[in-house]
VOPAGU-2260 file (C-alpha; in pm, 1 decimal, decimal comma):
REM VOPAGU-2260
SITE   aa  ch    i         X         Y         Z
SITE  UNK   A    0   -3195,7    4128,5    5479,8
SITE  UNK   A    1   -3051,1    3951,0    5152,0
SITE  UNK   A    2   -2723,6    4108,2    4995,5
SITE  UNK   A    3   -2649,3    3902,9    4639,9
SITE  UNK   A    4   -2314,6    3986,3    4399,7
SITE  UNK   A    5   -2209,7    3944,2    4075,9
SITE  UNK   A    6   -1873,8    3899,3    4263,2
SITE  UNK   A    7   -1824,0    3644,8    4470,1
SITE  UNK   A    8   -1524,4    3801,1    4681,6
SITE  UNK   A    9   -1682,7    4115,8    4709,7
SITE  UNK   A   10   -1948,8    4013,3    4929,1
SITE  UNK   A   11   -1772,2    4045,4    5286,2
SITE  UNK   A   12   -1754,9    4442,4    5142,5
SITE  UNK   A   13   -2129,2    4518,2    5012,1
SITE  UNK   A   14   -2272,8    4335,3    5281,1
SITE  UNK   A   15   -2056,5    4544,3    5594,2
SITE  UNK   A   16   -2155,6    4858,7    5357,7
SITE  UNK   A   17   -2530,5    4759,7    5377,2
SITE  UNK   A   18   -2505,2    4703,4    5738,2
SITE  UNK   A   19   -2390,7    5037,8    5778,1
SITE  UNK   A   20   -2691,2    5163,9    5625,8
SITE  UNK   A   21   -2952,8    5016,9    5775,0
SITE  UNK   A   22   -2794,1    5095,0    6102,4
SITE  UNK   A   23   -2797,8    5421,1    6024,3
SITE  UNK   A   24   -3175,3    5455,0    5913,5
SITE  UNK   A   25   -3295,6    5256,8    6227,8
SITE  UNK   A   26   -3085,8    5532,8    6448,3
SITE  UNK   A   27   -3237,4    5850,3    6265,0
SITE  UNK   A   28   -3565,2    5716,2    6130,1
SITE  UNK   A   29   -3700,5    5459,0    6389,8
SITE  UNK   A   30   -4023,1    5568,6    6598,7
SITE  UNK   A   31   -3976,3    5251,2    6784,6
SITE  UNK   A   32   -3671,0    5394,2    6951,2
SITE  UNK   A   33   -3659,3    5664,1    7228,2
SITE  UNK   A   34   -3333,1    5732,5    7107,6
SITE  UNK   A   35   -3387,3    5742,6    6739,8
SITE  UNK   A   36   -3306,7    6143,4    6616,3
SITE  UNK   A   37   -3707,9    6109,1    6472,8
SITE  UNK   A   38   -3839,3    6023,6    6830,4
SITE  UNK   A   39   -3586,9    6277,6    6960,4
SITE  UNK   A   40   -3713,6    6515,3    6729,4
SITE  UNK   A   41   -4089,5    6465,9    6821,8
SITE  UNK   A   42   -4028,6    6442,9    7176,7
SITE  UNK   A   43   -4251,1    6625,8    7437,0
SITE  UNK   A   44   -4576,9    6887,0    7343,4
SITE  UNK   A   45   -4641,1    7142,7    7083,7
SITE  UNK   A   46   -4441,6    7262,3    6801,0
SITE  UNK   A   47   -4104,9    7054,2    6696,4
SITE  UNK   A   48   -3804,5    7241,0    6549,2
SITE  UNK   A   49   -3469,9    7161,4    6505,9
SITE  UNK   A   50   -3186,6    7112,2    6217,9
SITE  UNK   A   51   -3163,4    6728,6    6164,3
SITE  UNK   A   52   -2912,6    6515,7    6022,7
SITE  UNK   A   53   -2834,3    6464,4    5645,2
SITE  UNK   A   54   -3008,2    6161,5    5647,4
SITE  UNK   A   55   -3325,3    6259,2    5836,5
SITE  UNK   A   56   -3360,1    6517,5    5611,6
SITE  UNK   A   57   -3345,6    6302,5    5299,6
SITE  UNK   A   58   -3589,6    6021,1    5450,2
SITE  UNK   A   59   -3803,5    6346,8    5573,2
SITE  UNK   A   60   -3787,2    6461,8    5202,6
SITE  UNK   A   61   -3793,7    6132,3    5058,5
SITE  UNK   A   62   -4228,4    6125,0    5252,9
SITE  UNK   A   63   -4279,7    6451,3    5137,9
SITE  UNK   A   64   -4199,1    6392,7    4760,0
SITE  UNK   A   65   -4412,2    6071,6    4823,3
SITE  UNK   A   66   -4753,3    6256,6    4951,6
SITE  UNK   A   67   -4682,7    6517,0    4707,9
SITE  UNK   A   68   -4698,2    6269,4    4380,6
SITE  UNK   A   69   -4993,8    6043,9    4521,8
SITE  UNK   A   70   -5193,2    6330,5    4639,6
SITE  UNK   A   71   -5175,7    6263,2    4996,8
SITE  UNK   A   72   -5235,9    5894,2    4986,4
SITE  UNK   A   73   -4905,6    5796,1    5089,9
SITE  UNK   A   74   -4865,8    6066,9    5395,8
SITE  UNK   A   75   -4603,7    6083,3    5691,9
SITE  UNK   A   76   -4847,1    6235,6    5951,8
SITE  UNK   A   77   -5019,5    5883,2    6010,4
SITE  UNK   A   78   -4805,7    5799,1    6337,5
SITE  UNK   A   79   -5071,9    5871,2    6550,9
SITE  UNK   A   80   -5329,5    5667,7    6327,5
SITE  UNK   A   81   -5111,5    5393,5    6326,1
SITE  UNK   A   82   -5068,7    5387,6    6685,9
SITE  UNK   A   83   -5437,5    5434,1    6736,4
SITE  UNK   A   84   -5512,2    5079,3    6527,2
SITE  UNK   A   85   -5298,3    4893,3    6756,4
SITE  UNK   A   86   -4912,3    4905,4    6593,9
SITE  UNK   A   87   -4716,8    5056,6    6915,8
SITE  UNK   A   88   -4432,9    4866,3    6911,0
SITE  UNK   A   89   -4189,6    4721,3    6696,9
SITE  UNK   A   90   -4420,9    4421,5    6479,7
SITE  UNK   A   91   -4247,0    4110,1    6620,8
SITE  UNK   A   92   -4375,3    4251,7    6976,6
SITE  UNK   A   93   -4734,5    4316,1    6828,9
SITE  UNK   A   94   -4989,9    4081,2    7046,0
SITE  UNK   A   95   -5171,2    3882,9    6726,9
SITE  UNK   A   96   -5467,5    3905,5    6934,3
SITE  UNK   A   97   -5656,8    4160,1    7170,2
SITE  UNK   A   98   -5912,8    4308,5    7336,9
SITE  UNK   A   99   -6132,1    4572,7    7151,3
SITE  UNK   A  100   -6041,6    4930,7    6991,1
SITE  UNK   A  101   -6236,2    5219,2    6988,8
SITE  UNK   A  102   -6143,9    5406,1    6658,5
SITE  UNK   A  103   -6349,7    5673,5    6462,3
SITE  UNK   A  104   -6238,0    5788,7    6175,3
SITE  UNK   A  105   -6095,1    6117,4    6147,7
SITE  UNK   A  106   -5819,3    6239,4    5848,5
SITE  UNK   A  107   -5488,1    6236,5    5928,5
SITE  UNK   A  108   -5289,1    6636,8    5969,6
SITE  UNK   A  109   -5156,7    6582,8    5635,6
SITE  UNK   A  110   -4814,2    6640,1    5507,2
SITE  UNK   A  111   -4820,8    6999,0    5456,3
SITE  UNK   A  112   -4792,2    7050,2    5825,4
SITE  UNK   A  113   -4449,7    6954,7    5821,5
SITE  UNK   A  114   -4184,4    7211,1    5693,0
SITE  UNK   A  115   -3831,2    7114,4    5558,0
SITE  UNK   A  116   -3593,6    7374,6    5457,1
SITE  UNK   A  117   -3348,7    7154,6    5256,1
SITE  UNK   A  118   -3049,6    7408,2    5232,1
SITE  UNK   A  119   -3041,2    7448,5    5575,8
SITE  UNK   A  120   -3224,4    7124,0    5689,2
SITE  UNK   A  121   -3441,0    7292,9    5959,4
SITE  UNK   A  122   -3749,7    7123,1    6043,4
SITE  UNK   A  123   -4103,7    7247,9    6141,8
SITE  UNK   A  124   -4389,2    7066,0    6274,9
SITE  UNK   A  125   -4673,1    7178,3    6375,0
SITE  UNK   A  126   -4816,4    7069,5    6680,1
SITE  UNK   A  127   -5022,1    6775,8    6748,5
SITE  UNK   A  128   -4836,1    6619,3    6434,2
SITE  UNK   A  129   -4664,2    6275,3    6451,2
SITE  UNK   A  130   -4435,9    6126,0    6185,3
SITE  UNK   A  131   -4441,1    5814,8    6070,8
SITE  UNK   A  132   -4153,8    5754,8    5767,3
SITE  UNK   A  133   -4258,8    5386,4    5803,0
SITE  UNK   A  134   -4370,3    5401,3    5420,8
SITE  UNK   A  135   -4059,5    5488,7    5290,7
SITE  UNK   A  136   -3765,2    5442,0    5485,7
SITE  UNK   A  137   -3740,7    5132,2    5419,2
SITE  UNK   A  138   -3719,8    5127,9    5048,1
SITE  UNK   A  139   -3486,6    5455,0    5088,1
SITE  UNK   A  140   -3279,5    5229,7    5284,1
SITE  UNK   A  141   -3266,2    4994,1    5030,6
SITE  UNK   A  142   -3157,1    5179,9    4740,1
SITE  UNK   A  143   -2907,9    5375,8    4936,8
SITE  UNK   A  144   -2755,8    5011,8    5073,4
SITE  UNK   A  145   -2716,3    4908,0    4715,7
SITE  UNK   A  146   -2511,7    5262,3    4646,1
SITE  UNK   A  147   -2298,8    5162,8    4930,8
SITE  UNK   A  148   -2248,5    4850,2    4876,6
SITE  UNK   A  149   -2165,5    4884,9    4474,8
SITE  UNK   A  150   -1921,0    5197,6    4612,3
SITE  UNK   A  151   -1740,3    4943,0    4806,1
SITE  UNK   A  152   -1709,3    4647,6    4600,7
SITE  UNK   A  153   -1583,5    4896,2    4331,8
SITE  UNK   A  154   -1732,0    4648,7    4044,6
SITE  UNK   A  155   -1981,9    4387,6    3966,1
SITE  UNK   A  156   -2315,6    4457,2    4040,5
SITE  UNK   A  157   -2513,8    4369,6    4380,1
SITE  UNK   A  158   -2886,6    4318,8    4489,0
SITE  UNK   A  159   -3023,1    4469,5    4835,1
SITE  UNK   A  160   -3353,4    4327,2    4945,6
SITE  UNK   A  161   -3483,5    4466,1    5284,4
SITE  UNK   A  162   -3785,8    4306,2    5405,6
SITE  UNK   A  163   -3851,3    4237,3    4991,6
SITE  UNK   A  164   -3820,0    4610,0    4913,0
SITE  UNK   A  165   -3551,2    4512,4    4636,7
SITE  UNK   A  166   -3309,9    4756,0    4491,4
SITE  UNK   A  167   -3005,2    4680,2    4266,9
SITE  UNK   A  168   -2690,5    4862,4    4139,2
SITE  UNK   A  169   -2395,6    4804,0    3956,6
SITE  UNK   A  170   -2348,4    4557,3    3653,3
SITE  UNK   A  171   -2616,0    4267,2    3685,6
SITE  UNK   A  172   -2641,8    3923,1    3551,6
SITE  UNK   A  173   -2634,6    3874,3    3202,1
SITE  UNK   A  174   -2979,7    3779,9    3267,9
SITE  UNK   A  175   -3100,7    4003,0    3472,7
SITE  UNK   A  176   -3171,1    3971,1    3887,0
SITE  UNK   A  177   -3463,2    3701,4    3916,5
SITE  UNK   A  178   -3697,4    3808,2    4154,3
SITE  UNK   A  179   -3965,7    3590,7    4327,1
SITE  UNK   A  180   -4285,6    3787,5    4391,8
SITE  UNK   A  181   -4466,8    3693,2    4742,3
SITE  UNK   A  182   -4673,4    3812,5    4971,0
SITE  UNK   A  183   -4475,0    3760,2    5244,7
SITE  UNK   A  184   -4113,8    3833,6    5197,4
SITE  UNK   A  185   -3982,4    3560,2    5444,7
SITE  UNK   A  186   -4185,9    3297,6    5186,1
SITE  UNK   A  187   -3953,3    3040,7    5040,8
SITE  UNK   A  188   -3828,3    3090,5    4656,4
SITE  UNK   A  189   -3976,3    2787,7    4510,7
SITE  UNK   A  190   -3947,5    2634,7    4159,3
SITE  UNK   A  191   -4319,4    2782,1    4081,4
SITE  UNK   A  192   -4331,8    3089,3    4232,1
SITE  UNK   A  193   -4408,0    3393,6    3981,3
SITE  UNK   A  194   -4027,5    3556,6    3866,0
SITE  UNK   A  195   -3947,7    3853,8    3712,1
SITE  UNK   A  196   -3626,1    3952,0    3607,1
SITE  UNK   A  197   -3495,5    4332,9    3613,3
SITE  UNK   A  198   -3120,5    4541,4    3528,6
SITE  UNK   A  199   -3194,6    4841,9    3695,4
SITE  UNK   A  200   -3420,2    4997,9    3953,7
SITE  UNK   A  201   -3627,0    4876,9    4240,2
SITE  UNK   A  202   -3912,6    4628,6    4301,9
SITE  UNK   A  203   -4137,6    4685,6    4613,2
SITE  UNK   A  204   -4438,0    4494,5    4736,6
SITE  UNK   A  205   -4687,4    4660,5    4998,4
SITE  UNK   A  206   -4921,5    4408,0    5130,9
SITE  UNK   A  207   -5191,4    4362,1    5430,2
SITE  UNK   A  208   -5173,9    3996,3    5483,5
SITE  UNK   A  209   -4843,5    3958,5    5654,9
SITE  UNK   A  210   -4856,2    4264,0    5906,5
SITE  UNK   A  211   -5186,4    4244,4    6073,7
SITE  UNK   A  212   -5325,9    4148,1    6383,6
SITE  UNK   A  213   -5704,1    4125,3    6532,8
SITE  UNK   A  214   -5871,1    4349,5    6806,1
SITE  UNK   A  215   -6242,3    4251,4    6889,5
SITE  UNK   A  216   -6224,0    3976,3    6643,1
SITE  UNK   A  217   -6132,3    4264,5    6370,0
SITE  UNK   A  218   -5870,0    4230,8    6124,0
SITE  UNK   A  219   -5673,5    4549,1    6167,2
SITE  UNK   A  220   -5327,3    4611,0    5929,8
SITE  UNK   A  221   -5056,5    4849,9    5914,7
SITE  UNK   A  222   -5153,3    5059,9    5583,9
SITE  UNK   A  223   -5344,2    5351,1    5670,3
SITE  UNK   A  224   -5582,4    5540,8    5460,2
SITE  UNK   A  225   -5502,9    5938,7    5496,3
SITE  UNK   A  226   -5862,8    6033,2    5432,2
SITE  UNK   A  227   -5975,3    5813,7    5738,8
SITE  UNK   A  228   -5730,5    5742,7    5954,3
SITE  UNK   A  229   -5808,5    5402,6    5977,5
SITE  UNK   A  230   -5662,4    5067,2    5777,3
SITE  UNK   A  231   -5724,0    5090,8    5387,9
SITE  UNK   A  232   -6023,4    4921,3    5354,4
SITE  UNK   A  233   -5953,3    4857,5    4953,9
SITE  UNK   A  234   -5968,3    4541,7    4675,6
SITE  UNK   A  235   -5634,1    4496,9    4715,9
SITE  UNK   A  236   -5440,3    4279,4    4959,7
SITE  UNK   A  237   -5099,2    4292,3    4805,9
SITE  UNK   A  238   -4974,7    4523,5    4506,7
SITE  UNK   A  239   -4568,1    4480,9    4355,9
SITE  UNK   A  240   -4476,4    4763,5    4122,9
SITE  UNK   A  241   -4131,0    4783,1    3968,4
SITE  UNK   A  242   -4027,3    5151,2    3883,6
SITE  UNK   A  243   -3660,2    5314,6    3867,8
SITE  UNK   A  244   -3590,3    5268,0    4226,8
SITE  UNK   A  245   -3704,4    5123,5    4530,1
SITE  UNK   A  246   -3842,1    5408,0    4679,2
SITE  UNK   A  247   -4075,7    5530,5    4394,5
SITE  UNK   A  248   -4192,8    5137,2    4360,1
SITE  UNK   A  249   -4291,5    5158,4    4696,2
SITE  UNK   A  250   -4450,9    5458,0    4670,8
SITE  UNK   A  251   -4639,6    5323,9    4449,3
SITE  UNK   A  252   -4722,3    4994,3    4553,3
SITE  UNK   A  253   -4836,6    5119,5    4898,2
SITE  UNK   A  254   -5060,2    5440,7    4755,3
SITE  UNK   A  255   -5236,0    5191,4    4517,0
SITE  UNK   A  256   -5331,0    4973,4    4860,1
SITE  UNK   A  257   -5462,9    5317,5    4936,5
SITE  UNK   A  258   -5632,0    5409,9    4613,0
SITE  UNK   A  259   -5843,0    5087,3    4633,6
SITE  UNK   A  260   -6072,4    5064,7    4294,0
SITE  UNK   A  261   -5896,0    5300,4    4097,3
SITE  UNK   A  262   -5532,2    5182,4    4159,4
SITE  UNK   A  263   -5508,4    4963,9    3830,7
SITE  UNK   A  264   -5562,7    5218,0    3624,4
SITE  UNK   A  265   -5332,2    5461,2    3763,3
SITE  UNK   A  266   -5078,2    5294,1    3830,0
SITE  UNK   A  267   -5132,6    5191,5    3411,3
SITE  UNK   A  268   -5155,1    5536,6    3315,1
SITE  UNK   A  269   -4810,6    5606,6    3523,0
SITE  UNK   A  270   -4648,6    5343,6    3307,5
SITE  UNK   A  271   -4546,4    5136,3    3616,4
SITE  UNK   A  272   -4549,5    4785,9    3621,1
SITE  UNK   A  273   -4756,9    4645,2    3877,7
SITE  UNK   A  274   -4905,7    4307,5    4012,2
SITE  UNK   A  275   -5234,6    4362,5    4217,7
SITE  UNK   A  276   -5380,2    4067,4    4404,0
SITE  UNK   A  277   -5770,6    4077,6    4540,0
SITE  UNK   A  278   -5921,7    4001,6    4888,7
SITE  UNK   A  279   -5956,8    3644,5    4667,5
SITE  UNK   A  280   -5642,2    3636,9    4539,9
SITE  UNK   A  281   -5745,2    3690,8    4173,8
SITE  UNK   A  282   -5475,2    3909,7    3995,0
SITE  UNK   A  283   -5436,4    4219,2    3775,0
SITE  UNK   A  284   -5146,3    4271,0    3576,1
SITE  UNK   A  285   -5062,8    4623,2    3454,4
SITE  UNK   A  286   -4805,2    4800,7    3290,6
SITE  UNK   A  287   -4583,4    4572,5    3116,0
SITE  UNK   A  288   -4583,1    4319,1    3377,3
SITE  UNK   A  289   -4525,9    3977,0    3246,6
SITE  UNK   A  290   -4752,6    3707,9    3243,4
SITE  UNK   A  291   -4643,7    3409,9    3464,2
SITE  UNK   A  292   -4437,0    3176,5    3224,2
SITE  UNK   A  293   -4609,5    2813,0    3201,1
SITE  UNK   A  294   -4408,6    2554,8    3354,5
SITE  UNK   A  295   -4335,5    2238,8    3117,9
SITE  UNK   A  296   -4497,4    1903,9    3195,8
């Protein structure tokens, strides 16, 4: 977690506000917690019901909206799936190496088997459903940190980046928040590394180099394909898309990981700006995205 200000002596403020967030998501939206309200909520066989929490309902919401504008690509019904390809536990206690899987590919429920009644936030679903909010609670978390944290600093702007989803608020820099894109978020910012700069919004990168392991001497990774049920098998090992928040730029990036061939070309005709690297690491810039600046000899 990074928390950046405009305001020096507001930082103590934004960053206890962010805190509070994230706290919060990992308590209603973890499924690597027994005690999480999701796990709670999915606990034991046959049809779930129950009236969640504000929040749960929003990050429940928050999938639904996202399978609904990439046509199922991005879908919340891919816990089993996920657990199925090896990811049962929390990713720092994921053995980088194992013995073999046996997994067939079979589509995933689909989001339409789970019901939310936002005025009175019941929740329905059906049985042999699990939920996974794994590709978009984080980025909800993000842009809901930066809220917080601008609502208690009371001015200046402020930068939230979560594992690199990146959402800002506020007043920013009079040139913008630089960003350094990377596969892997925990990379070092470096002199040469590709920078964008933004005012407003979100950037999100969704990427299958940095959370994968191998079973049988097979590369397996955490993005799942709805149509198979197995790892996205697509061109693209990383995608960054900026949009107006954090959420819909990971939406985004991680349905276009999905997509595969035909990602470029809609994220394009969605007017997103995106970066999409290859299994080579040859990239495609869409959208607006800048061209990397030359550095001076």
């Amino acid at each position: 977690m990074h928390v950046v200000v405009t305001e020096p002596d507001t930082l103590g403020d934004a960053t206890a506000a962010v805190e509070a967030v994230v706290r919060a998501i990992d308590e209603a939206c973890s499924r690597f917690r027994d005690d999480s309200e999701l796990s709670r909520l999915q606990a034991g066989e046959g049809r779930h019901e129950s009236i969640v929490s504000p929040l749960l309902a929003e990050a429940l919401s928050t999938a639904l909206r996202a399978a609904e504008v990439t046509d199922g690509a991005v879908d919340p019904t891919v816990g089993e799936a996920v657990r199925n390809a090896g990811y049962t536990v929390d990713f720092a206690a994921v053995p980088a190496d194992g013995a073999p899987l046996v997994l067939a590919v079979s589509p995933v429920p689909g989001w339409r088997r789970i019901h939310l009644y936002p005025a009175t936030r019941r929740v329905e679903i059906d049985p042999g459903v699990e939920v996974d909010l794994g590709a978009t609670a984080k980025a909800l978390a993000a842009d809901l940190a930066a809220a917080a944290a601008l609502q208690a600093m009371h001015r200046g702007g402020v930068l939230v980046s979560l594992g690199g989803d990146v959402s800002v608020a506020g007043e920013p820099p009079e040139e913008g928040w630089h960003i350094q894109i990377a596969e892997d978020s925990r990379a070092e910012i470096t002199p040469d590394g590709e920078t964008i700069a933004i005012r407003a919004g979100g950037v999100a990168t969704s990427s299958t180099t940095v959370r994968r392991w191998r079973r049988g001497g097979i590369e397996l990774h955490h993005i799942i394909d709805p149509a198979t049920g197995l790892p996205a098998a697509g061109p693209w090992r990383t995608v960054s898309v900026v949009a107006g928040s954090c959420v819909d730029a990971n939406i985004a990036a991680t349905a276009a990981i999905v997509r595969g061939a035909s990602a470029a070309a809609w994220l394009d005709s969605a007017g997103l700006p995106a970066r999409l690297v290859d299994r080579s690491g040859a990239m495609t810039r869409v959208g607006g995205w800048p061209a990397p600046v030359a550095q001076a000899s």
